[in-house]
N, C-alpha and C positions, 0 to 999 in steps of 0.2 A: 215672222219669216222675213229673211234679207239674202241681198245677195252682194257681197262683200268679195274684193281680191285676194284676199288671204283665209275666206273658208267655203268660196263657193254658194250655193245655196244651202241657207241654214233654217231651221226652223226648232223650237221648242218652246218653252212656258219663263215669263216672267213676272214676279209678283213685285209690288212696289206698295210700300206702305209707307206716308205722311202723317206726321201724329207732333203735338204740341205736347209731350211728356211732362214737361216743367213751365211751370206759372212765369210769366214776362219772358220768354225764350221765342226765339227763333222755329219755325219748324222744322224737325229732324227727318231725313228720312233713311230707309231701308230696302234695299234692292237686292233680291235674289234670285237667279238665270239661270237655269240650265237649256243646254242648246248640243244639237245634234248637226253636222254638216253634211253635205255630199263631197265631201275630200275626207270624209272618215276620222273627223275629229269629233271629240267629246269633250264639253266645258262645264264646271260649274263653277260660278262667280257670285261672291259679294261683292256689296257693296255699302259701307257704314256711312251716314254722318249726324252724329249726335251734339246740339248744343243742350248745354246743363243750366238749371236755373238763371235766370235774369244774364247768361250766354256769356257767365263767368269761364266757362269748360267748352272747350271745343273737343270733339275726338273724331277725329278720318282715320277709318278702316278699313281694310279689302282683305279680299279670304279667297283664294282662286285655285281650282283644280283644274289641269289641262292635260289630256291625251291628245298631244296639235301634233300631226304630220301636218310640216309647212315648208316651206323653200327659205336657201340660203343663197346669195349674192358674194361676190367679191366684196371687199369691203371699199369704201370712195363714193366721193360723187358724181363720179365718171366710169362706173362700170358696169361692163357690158351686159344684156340681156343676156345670152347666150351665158353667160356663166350661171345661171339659173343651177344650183342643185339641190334637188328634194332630200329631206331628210324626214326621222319623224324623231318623237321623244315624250317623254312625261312630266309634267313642270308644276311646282305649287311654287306660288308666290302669297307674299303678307306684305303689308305695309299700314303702319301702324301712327300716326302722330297722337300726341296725346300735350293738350293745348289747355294753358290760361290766359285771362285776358286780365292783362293788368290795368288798360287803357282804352279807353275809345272801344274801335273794334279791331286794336289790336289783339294781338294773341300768338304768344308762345312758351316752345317747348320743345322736346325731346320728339325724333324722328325716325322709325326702323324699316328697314328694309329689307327683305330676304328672298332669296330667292334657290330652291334648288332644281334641277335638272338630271334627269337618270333615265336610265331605257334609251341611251340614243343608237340612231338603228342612219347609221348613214351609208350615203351611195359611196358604193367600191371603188377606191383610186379618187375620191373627191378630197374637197378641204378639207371636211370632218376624222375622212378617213383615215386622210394621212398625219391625221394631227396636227396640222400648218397653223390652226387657230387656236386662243388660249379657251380653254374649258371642252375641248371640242370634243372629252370623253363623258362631258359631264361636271356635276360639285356644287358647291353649296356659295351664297354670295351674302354672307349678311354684314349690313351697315349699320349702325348709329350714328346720329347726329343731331346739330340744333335746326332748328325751322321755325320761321316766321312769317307773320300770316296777316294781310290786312281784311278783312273781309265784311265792309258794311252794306250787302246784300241782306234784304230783308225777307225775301222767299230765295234762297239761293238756284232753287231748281229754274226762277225766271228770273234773272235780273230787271232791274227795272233801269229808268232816266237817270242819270244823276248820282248811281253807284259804281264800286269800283273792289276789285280784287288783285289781290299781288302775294306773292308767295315765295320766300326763299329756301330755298331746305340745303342743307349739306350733311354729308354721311361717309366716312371712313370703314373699307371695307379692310379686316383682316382678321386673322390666325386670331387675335385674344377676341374677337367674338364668335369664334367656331366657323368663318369663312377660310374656302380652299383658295381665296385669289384675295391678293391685294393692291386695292385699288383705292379712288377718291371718286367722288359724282358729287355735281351741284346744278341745282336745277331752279331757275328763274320761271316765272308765270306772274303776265302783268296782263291784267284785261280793266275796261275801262268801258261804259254803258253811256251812250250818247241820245238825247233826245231826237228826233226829225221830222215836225209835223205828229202825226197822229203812231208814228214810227221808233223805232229806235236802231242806231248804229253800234254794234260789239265792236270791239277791236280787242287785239289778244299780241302778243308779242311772246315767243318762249325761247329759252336755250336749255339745254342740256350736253354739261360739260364733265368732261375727264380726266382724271390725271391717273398716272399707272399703269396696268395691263389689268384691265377689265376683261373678263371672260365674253364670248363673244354675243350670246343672249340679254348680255346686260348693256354693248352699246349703244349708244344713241338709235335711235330707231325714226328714220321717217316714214307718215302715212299714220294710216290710221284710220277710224271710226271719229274721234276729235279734232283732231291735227292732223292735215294734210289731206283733208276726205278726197276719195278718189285714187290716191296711192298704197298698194300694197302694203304694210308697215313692215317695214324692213327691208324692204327690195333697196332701199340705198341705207346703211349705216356704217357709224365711223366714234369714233371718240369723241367728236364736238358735234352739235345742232343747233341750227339758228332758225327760226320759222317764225312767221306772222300775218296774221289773217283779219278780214275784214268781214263784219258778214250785218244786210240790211232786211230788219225782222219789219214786216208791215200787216198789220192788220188789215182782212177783209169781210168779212161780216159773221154772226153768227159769233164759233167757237172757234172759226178759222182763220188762222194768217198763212202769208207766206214769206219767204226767204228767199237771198241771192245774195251768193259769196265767194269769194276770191282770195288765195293767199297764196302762200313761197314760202319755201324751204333748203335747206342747202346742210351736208353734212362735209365734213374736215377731219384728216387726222389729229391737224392742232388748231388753235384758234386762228394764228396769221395767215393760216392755207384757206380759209375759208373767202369764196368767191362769188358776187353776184351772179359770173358769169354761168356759174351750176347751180342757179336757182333753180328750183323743180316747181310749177304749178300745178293750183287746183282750184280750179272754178266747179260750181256747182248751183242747183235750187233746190228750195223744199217747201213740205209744204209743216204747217203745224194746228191740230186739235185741241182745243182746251178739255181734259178730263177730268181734273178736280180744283174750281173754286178759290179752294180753302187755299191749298197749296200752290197754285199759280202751277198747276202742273200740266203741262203739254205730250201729246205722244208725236213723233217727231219722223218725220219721212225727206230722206235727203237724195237725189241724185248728186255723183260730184263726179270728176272727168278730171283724172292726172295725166303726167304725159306718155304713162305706156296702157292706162287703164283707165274704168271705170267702176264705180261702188252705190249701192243703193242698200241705204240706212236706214233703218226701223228701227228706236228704241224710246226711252223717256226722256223728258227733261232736255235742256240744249246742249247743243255742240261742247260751247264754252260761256 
C-alpha cells in the first residue's frame, strides 16, 4: 500500500520473482502488480528483465493494463495549478528491447514501443474536449528503433560501488508501423554507483526528447515513482526533459539502510527553451529492507516532497 499524487491511496498484491535461469548469467527478475486506488483506477503491470546464458542476451519487457482516471495540465514548465483538468481513459502499453552483447557489457538491439489509448471520457469545454491537444480522442503510438545499453551491474536490482548504467534508445513513431501520430523520441539514461565509506552515492542524469507532434500521453512526462519522486507524473510535460538526481543509500544495521535524495527537473517545448530557472525539485528519505540475499533485493519505502506535493513509495528494488 502507497500513497502517491497521481493515484491516491493505493493498495494491492505484488509478486516479484529472482531466479538465475542460465548458467554464468546475471540474475533475471519478474515483477507482477496488480493495484487498486482510491481515485478509481485499476492497474495491471509487468515487468520483464531477462539476461541469457553467460548475458550474451539481454531482453527488457513490460506489459501494462490501465483503467487510470488521472489529471491533465497545460502543457510547459510554467503552468498554472489551476488548469488542472481530470480526465479518465484506458491505456496498454508494451515496450519491448530485445538485446545482444557483442562486447564487455555492452549490448544491443532493436527497441519497440507502443502505446494505445481509448475510452477517453474528458471534462466538457476542457483541452481534451475540444480537441486542442494531438491524440486527445485517443489512438495508437507505435515505435521502433535502435537502443544501446551499457550495463555492468552485477545484481541490477542493487547496484553496487564501482558500477555503472547508460542507455540510449531511439524510435520512430508512424503510419508503416500501424501508429495514428507521427512522431520521433530519444531517450538518454546515464547512472553511475559511487563508493562513500561504508555508503554508496547514485547519480542518474536523463532526458527525454522529441521531434514531431507526439500525441499528448506520449510527451515527456515529469514526476514519477522513479524520477522526480514527489511530483505528480505529469503535472508538468512538454516535448523535451531534462532531470537529474542524486540519492545517498547508507547502511544501518541488520537488513536495514536508509536513504536521502535530491534532484531537478525541467520540461521545454524545444531543447533551447529549456531553463534552470523552471527547475522543479524533489527532495526526499527512505528507508530500505534486505528481503532476498541471493538477489541483493530490497523492499523500498520513500517519502519525497516536490514543489506542489508529496508521495510515499512502497515497492521493490531502487529508485534507479
Amino acid at each position: 500500500m502507497d500513497l502517491q499524487p497521481e493515484t491516491g491511496l493505493s493498495g494491492g498484491a505484488v509478486v516479484l520473482t529472482t531466479a538465475q535461469p542460465f548458467a554464468n548469467a546475471r540474475p533475471s527478475a519478474l515483477e507482477v502488480e496488480g493495484t487498486l486506488t482510491t481515485k478509481r483506477q485499476a492497474l495491471f503491470e509487468t515487468d520483464l528483465q531477462l539476461f541469457g546464458p553467460q548475458d550474451f542476451i539481454l531482453v527488457q519487457a513490460s506489459f501494462d493494463l490501465l483503467r487510470f482516471p488521472e489529471s491533465i495540465w497545460a502543457a510547459g514548465p510554467d503552468s498554472p495549478a489551476d488548469s488542472e483538468e481530470p480526465y479518465s481513459a484506458d491505456r496498454i502499453e508494451l515496450a519491448l528491447d530485445l538485446l545482444y552483447r557483442p562486447w564487455a557489457s555492452l549490448f544491443v538491439g532493436p527497441s519497440w514501443r507502443s502505446q494505445r489509448l481509448f475510452h477517453v471520457e474528458a471534462t466538457p469545454g476542457g483541452l481534451l474536449d475540444r480537441g486542442a491537444l494531438t491524440g486527445a480522442a485517443g489512438g495508437r503510438s507505435r515505435g521502433l528503433g535502435p537502443a544501446v545499453v551499457w550495463d555492468d551491474r552485477a545484481r541490477p536490482l542493487t547496484p553496487a560501488a564501482g558500477e555503472a548504467y547508460g542507455a540510449l534508445r531511439a524510435q520512430a513513431f508512424g503510419p508503416a508501423l500501424g501508429s495514428d501520430f507521427t512522431f520521433t523520441r530519444l531517450e538518454l539514461d546515464a547512472r553511475r554507483y559511487l563508493g562513500l565509506g561504508r555508503g554508496l552515492v547514485a547519480l542518474q542524469a536523463y532526458g527525454l526528447l522529441h521531434g514531431g507532434d507526439p500525441p499528448f500521453r506520449m510527451l515527456s512526462l515529469l514526476g514519477g515513482e522513479s524520477l522526480m519522486r514527489g511530483t505528480y507524473r505529469g503535472r508538468f510535460r512538454d516535448r523535451q526533459l531534462l532531470a537529474a538526481q542524486v540519492e545517498l543509500r547508507q547502511p544501518l544495521f541488520w537488513r536495514l539502510s536508509a536513504v536521502a535524495f535530491v534532484g531537478g527537473g525541467t520540461v521545454a517545448p524545444a531543447l533551447a527553451e529549456l531553463r534552470l530557472a523552471t527547475l522543479k525539485p524533489s527532495l526526499g528519505a527512505g528507508l530500505r529492507l534486505r528481503v532476498d540475499d541471493d538477489a541483493g533485493t530490497n523492499l523500498r519505502l520513500d517519502i519525497a516532497r516536490g514543489p506542489e506535493s508529496f508521495g510515499f513509495y512502497l515497492g521493490f528494488g531502487e529508485a534507479f
